[in-house]
C-alpha positions, 0 to 999 in steps of 0.5 A: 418463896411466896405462900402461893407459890408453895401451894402450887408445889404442893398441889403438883407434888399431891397430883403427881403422888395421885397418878403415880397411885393410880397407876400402881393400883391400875396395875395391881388390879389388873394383874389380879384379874388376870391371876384369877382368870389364869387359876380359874382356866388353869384347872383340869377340865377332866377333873375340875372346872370353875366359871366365874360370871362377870367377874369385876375388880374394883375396891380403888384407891385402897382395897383390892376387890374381886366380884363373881355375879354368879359361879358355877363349880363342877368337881368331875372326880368327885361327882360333885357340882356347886352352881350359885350366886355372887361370891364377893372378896376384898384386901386392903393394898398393902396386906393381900393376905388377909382376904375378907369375903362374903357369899350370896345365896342360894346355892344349888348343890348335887352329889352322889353321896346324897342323890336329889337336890339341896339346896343352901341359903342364908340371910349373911354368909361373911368371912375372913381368910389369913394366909402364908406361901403354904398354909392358911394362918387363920379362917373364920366363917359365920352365916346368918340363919343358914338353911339347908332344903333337900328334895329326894327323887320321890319328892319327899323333902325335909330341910335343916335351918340354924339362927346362927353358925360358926366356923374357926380354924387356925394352927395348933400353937407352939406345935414342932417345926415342920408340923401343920396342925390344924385347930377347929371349932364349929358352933351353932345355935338354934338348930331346927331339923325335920330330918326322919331319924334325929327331928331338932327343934332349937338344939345346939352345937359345940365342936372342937377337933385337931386335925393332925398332918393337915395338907399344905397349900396347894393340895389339888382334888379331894381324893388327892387332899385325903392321898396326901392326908393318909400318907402323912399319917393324918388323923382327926383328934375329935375333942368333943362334938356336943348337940344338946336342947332343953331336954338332953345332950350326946357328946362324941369325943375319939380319933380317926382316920383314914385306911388306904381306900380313904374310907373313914376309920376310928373309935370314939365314945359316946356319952348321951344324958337326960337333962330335962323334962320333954321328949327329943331325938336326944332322949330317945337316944339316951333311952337307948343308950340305957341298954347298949352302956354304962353308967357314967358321969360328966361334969356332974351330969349323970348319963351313959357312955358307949363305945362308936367304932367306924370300921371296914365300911360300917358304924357301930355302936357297942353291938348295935350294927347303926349301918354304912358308914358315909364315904368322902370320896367315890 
């Protein structure tokens, strides 16, 4: 067989090799559209209902892609609506589990819980998803200068914005058989808020928490996530939650959970210190702290600790009643 001939076997076994490509990735592609559209049309329009505006798949010869122009997501249960721009993910082929995704701004969000409007946006808003049957193995989320504007009724306004923000969770390692654990970290750097009662200018967030008997996959509405959270015994094991500046720092750690009208319980404690020079919300609250605790001490730092109680509906700290506690569902 000449060299010619050869190549010409080849070019045809490569062609044939291409279309037979193509038309797996036609496929895969076009079953994907319409999972997404079944999910999307499958949700109880009583309760919860999410439009996808031109959604698009591409991501051809090696990815799979999905891409939303905008969405608009209407929680009714929860009284909650979500209206935003393009909501882009993409897989490769051969791993659909591993979802890499990104998020334009802004977004409009309305709740009860917060009456008005706020308003999210961001210069990058990035992630990535790994996933089983039944639990997610791994989620990442970082954002680029988020920014959070919220105009009241009376049209006040006040607005909170971070140069950078992430969030990471994953399954609590060597955890029993038949657990799902969930470890979380949140960080955020550069924070800056005109919010009335805690104004920030360039603090900072460290937090890390376990959240014990996490509902699986699928788990439905928020109320029926918390349902299925209380019944297992779910609780929130707060490691730390450490805002700090230049000047001061206050760091809750404590368990909680919820009681059987999903109202959020638990004890913590709360440590406040003076680190410098300056006045802050931080100081403030350590000058407080002064007259509601007691010496302590953490890693060298002298401050204050004081017990945080969030019980029957409100939140208390020592015998300082600090008002309603926020509910998460209505």
């Amino acid at each position: 067989m000449g060299i010619n001939t050869k190549i010409k076997w080849l070019i045809v076994v490569v062609a044939i090799l291409f279309a037979g490509w193509t038309g797996i990735w036609f496929y895969a592609a076009s079953l994907l559209k319409s999972e997404i559209e079944a999910r999307l049309v499958s949700h109880n329009p009583d309760h919860r209902q999410i439009t996808c505006v031109k959604l698009d798949i591409g991501g051809f010869p090696f990815r799979l892609s999905a891409h939303c122009q905008s969405v608009d997501m209407q929680f009714r249960q929860e009284q909650v609506s979500i209206q935003g721009k393009g909501l882009f993910a993409i897989a490769q082929i051969y791993a659909p589990r591993h979802i890499l995704f990104e998020a334009e701004g802004p977004f409009q969000i309305s709740s009860p819980v917060t009456p008005g409007k706020i308003t999210a946006s961001w210069s990058g808003l990035q992630g990535s998803l790994r996933f089983s049957d039944q639990r997610i193995e791994r989620l990442s989320v970082v954002a680029t200068e988020p920014r959070v504007d919220y105009s009241a009724p009376d049209g006040t306004g006040r607005h909170t914005e971070i140069k950078a923000l992430e969030f990471h969770a994953r399954p609590t390692p060597e955890q029993p058989a038949g657990s799902n654990d969930i470890d979380i970290a949140l960080s955020a750097e550069a924070i800056r808020s005109t919010e009335p009662f805690a104004p920030l200018q360039n603090a900072r967030l460290n937090m890390q928490a376990q959240i014990k008997a996490a509902p699986r996959l699928p788990a439905g509405s928020l109320p029926q996530i918390l349902r299925i959270w209380h019944d297992a015994g779910g609780q929130l094991e707060l490691s730390k939650a450490t805002l700090s500046d230049d000047s001061g720092l206050a760091d809750l750690s404590g368990t909680f959970l919820l009681d059987p009208e999903l109202a959020l319980n638990g004890r913590g404690t709360l440590f406040t210190a003076i680190t410098g020079a300056g006045a802050s919300a931080l100081t403030q609250l350590s000058a407080l702290m002064t007259f509601l605790g007691d010496g302590a001490e953490r890693d060298g730092q002298p401050g204050t600790e004081a017990e945080f109680r969030i019980e029957n509906g409100r939140m208390t700290l020592e015998t300082l009643d600090l008002g309603p506690a926020p509910r998460l569902v209505r």
